[in-house]
C-alpha positions as CSV (number, residue, x, y, z in Angstrom):
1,X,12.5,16.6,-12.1
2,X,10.7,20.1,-12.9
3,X,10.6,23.0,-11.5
4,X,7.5,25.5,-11.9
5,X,6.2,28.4,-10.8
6,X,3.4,28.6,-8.3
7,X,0.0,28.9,-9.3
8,X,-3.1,29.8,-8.5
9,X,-3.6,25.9,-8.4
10,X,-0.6,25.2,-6.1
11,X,-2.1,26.8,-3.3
12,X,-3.4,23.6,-1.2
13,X,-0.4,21.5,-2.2
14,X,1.8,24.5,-0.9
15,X,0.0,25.6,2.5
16,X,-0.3,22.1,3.2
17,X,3.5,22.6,3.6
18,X,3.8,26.0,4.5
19,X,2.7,26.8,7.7
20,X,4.2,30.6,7.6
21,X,2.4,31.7,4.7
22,X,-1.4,33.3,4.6
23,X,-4.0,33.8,1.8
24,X,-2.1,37.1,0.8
25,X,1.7,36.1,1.3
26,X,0.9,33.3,-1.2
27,X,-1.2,35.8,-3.6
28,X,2.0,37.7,-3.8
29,X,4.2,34.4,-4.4
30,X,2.1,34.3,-7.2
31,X,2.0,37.5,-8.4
32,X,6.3,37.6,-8.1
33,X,6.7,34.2,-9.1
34,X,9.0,33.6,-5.8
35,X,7.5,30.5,-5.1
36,X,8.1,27.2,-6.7
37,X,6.3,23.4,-7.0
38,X,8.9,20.7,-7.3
39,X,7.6,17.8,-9.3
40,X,8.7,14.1,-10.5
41,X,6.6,12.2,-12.4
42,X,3.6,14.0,-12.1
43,X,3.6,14.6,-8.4
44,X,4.2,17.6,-6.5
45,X,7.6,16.5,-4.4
46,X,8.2,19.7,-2.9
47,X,8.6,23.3,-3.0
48,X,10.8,26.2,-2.4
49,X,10.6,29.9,-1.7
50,X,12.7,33.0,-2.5
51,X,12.9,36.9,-1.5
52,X,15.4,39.5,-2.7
53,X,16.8,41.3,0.0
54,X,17.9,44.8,-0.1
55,X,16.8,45.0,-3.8
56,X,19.2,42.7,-5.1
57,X,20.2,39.6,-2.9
58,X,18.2,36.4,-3.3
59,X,17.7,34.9,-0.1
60,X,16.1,31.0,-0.6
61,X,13.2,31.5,2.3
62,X,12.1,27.3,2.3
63,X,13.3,24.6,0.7
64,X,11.1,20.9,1.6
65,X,10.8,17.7,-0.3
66,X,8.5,15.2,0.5
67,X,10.4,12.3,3.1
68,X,10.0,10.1,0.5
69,X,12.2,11.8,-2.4
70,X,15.0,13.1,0.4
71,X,18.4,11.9,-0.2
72,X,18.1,11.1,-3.9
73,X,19.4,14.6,-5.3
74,X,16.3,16.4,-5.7
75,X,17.2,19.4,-3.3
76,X,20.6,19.4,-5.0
77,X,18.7,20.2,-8.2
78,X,16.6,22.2,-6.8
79,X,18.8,25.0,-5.4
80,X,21.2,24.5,-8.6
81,X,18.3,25.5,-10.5
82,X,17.4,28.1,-7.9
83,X,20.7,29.4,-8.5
84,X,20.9,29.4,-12.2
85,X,17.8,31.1,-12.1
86,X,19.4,34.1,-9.8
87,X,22.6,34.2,-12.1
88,X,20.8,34.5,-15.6
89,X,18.7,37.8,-13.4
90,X,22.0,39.3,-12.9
91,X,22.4,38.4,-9.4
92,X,25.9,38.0,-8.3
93,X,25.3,36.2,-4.8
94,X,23.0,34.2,-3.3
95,X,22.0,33.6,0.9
96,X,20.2,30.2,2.4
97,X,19.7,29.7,6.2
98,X,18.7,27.1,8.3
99,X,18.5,26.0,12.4
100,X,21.6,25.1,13.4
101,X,19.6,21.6,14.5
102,X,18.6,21.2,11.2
103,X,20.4,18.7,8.4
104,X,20.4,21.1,5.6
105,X,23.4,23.2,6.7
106,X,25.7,20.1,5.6
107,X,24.3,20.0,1.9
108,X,24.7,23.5,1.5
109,X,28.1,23.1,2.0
110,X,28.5,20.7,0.0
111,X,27.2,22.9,-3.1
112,X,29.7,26.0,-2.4
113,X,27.8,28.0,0.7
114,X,30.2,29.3,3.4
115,X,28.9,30.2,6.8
116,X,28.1,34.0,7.3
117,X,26.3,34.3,10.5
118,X,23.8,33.5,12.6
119,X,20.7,35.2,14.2
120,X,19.3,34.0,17.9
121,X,15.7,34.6,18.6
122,X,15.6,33.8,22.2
123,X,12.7,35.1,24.4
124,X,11.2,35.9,21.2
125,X,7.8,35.1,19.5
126,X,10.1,33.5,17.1
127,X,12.0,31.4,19.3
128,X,13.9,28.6,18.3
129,X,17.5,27.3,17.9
130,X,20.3,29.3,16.3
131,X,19.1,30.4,12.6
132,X,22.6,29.9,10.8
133,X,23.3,32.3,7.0
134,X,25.4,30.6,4.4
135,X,26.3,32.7,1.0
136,X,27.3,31.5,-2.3
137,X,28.7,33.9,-4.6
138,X,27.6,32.8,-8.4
């Protein structure tokens, strides 16, 4: 498995995916190198997102791989190199969410996170079930 940074030439692979990013939220994945392709063996398996909250908090914003490549370790890799990444930056803690319907919560508790929180959206334009925080300190 690799992990590179997105290009210029990601971008059709990527919004294909990514429904919540727009023409300028992926320039600027670009341009911060927050964005990532996940490949094996020459094809594009996934990708993940980052942000830095409050200047110095890395908050992984998407993590997806492809149905066919789930439960064979590559979002394990993924987020351990995620991780590595934020450590050798000098970050000292990371954050990951996801719905509390949503699988995901049990891997990252597999790889360290502890539950933080949780953020409801109800009545919103952003409804949906329970967002749930998990941290990790590195």
């Amino acid at each position: 498995m690799e992990i590179k940074v997105v290009t210029d030439n990601d971008k059709k692979f990527v919004m294909s995916i990514d429904k919540h990013v727009n023409d300028a939220g992926y320039a600027n994945r670009v341009y911060t190198k927050s964005g990532y392709v996940i490949w094996e063996e020459n094809q594009c398996i996934g990708i993940m997102t980052h942000c830095v909250l409050w200047d110095n908090l890395p908050f992984l914003n998407l993590l997806f791989i492809k149905e066919e490549y789930r439960g064979k370790g590559f979002a394990k890799q993924a987020i351990t190199s995620w991780e590595n990444e934020m450590k050798n930056q000098g970050y000292k803690m990371t954050l990951v969410s996801t719905q509390v319907d949503e699988g995901a919560q049990h891997l990252y508790r597999k790889l360290g996170y502890i539950d933080c929180g949780g953020l409801v959206l109800n009545n919103t334009p952003f409804d949906q079930p329970m967002e749930m925080f998990f941290r990790k300190v590195l």
